[in-house]
Structure formats: structure tokens, C-alpha cells
FIMAR-9751 format. One record per residue (C-alpha): x, y, z. Coordinates in steps of 0.05 Angstrom, whole numbers, plus 32768, in hexadecimal, padded with zeros to 4 digits. Layout:
BEGIN
XYZ
...
This chain:
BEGIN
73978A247E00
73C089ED7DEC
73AB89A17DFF
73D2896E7DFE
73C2892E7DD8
73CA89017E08
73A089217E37
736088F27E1D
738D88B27E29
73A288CC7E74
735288D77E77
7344888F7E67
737B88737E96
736688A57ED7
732088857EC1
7334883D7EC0
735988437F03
7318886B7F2B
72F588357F15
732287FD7F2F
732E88247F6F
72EA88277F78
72DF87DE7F7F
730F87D67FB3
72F787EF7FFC
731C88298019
734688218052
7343886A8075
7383888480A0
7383888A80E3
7339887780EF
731A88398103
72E1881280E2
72A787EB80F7
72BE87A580E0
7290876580D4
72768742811B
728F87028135
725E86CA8131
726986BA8178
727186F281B0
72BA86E281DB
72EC870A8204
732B86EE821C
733186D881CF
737486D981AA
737586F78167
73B586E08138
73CC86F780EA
73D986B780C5
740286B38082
73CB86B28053
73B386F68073
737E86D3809A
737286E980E3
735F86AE8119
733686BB814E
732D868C8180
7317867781C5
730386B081F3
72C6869D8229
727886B28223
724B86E98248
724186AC827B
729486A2827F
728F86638263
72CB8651823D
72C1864B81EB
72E7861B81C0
72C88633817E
72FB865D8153
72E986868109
731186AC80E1
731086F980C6
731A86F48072
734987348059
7306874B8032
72E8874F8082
72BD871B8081
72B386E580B6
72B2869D80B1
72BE865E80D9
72F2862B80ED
72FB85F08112
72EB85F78152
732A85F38186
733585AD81AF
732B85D481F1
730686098204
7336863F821D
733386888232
737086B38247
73A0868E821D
73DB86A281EE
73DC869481A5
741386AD816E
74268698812B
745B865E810A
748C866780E1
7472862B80C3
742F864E80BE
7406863080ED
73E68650812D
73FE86338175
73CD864081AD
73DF863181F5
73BF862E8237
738B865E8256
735086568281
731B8621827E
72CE862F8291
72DC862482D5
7319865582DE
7346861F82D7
7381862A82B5
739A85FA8277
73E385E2825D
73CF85C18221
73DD85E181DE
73C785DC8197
73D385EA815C
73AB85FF8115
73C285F380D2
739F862580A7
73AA85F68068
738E85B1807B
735885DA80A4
736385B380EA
737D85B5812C
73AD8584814F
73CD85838197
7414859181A0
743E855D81AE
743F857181FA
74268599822C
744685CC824E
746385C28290
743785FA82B2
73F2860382AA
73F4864C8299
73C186868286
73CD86D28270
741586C48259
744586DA8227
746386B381E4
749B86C781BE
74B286B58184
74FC86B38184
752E86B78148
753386728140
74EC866C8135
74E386408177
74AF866581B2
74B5867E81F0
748686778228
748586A0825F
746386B082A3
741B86AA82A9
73F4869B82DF
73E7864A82F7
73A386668316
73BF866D835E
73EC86A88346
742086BD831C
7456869182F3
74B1869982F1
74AB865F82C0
74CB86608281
74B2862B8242
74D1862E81FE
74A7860781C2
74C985E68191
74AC85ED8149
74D785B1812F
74C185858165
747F85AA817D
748F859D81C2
749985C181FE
74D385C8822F
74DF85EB826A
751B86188265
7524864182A2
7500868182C8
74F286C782CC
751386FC8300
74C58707830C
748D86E0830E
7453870782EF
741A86FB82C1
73F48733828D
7439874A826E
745A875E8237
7490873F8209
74BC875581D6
74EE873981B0
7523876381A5
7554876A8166
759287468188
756387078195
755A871A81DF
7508871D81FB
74F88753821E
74BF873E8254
74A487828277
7464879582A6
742E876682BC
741387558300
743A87318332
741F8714837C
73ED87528395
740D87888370
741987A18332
746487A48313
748A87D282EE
74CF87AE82E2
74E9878F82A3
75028745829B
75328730825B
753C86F0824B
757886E08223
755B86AF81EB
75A3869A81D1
75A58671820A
756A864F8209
């Protein structure tokens, strides 16, 4: 049988590359995997990607429902470590990622049910959190933010604590500032939105007054 001479060379490389796959942890397909634990126990917690492939958890309230402020981050090599804690303590709220890279978290319920419509905002660089240069002109919980095409947010629905929100807020990244812009068809709170290719957000589902709803909502953005 013939063998090839390059057969020891292939040998070596298949080697080399076993060895540097081995180093790096496997990531299975279609199968989840127990992943490090938080240092503090929270539901109602948001959960966002940031640039640097960083994921920010924060907020969320305890076994007791007290509200948490504390916030920690989940490394890409699964570890856990901690942040800055938040400037209020806030359950329930919405958070979503800049295109200038930091985080923006809005409203959400306080430890006494209470719902919030301050915002803040993290910059994963300088390590610190700051308040946005105003608050939003509904206290709102369990709500919806978009980010439009522009880059600029959209907040919408929610509920003020005595029921479901129409409202409509856009957030301005130049200015980070808030303004309201207009209404829903529905108010409802617990939705969904999408923004679709054509610039347009798509707001379905949620829970309106006593009953549940099934009906969609679009919001045009361009004329925001």
C-alpha cells in the first residue's frame, strides 16, 4: 500500500488543532447548559448583550419582593462578576442597547409596587451609571422599547400601576431625553414589539383592562 508523504505533516497539523480545540469549551447544538449562578437571586431582571460581548443583568426584586438595585455582568468565558449598582432599585423594567454602546434602563416597579419613570443609563467603558437627561412623561412598568432606524427609542405602553398605558415616548440618543410622541390604538402592557424592515414597529399581544388581547398595533416610526 502506497502512503503518501505528507500524510506525517497532515498528522502533525490534525494534532496541533485537537489540541487547540481542546482548550476551548464546546458549545453543544440544540441543548442547553447549566451556566455559572448569579451572585444575587432576582426575577423581573433585564438581561442585555453589550458590544464588547458582555451581558448586563440588572435590577429584578428578591424572594421578599423587595426591589434590587445591584447589577453584575456574565463574561463570554461564563463567568460572573459585578458592576455598579443601578441609581434605583427597579423591577419590571425595560432595558436595550445604544448604538453608542451604552445600556438605557427605564422605569419599572419600586419595593412598594410603585411604578418609576426615571431612566439610566451605563457606560460599559468608564464603568458608571448616570441619569438621563429626563424622565419620562409616564411612570410606566412591563413596557416595550424599540430601537428605531435612526437609532432613537421607542417607548411604549406599560402599565402606570392603576392599569394599562396608549402612551407613546421616543428617546433621543443625541440628546438623551425623552418626549412624548403620540398613542397606541390599544392600551396594553406585557407585549411584544418588532421593528420591521420598512422602519415601521410592530406592537402585538399583551394584557389590556381585565382581559387579555389578541390584536396588533403598528406604529409608523417615519413619523415620529
Amino acid at each position: 500500500m502506497r502512503v503518501s508523504r505528507c500524510a506525517p505533516a497532515i498528522a502533525i497539523l490534525l494534532l496541533c488543532v485537537l489540541s487547540l480545540g481542546a482548550s476551548i469549551p464546546a458549545v453543544p447544538t440544540n441543548t442547553w447548559q447549566q451556566g455559572g449562578a448569579l451572585s444575587t437571586a432576582r426575577t423581573g431582571a433585564t438581561a442585555t448583550l453589550m458590544a464588547d460581548g458582555r451581558i448586563l443583568i440588572v435590577g429584578g426584586k428578591d424572594g421578599n419582593g423587595n426591589a434590587l438595585e445591584t447589577a453584575e455582568v456574565l463574561n463570554p468565558d461564563g463567568t460572573i462578576a459585578p458592576v455598579p449598582s443601578m441609581l434605583t432599585p427597579r423591577y419590571g423594567h425595560s432595558a436595550i442597547l445604544l448604538h453608542d454602546g451604552n445600556v438605557l434602563v427605564a422605569g419599572g416597579h419600586t419595593s412598594g409596587g410603585g411604578v418609576v419613570n426615571s431612566a439610566e443609563l451605563f457606560d460599559p467603558v468608564a464603568n458608571t451609571w448616570r441619569w438621563a437627561s429626563n424622565t419620562m412623561a409616564d411612570p410606566r412598568a412591563d413596557f416595550a422599547l424599540s430601537q428605531l432606524i435612526d437609532g432613537n427609542i421607542l417607548v411604549a405602553g406599560g402599565d402606570n400601576g392603576s392599569g394599562p398605558l396608549s402612551g407613546v415616548e421616543k428617546f433621543d440618543l443625541l440628546t438623551e431625553a425623552f418626549k412624548y410622541i403620540g398613542h397606541l390604538n390599544t392600551a396594553r402592557k406585557a407585549h411584544a414589539a418588532s421593528v420591521l424592515k420598512d422602519g415601521r414597529v410592530l406592537i402585538t399581544g399583551g394584557s389590556a383592562v381585565a382581559q387579555e388581547t389578541g390584536q396588533g398595533s403598528q406604529f409608523n416610526s417615519f413619523t415620529c
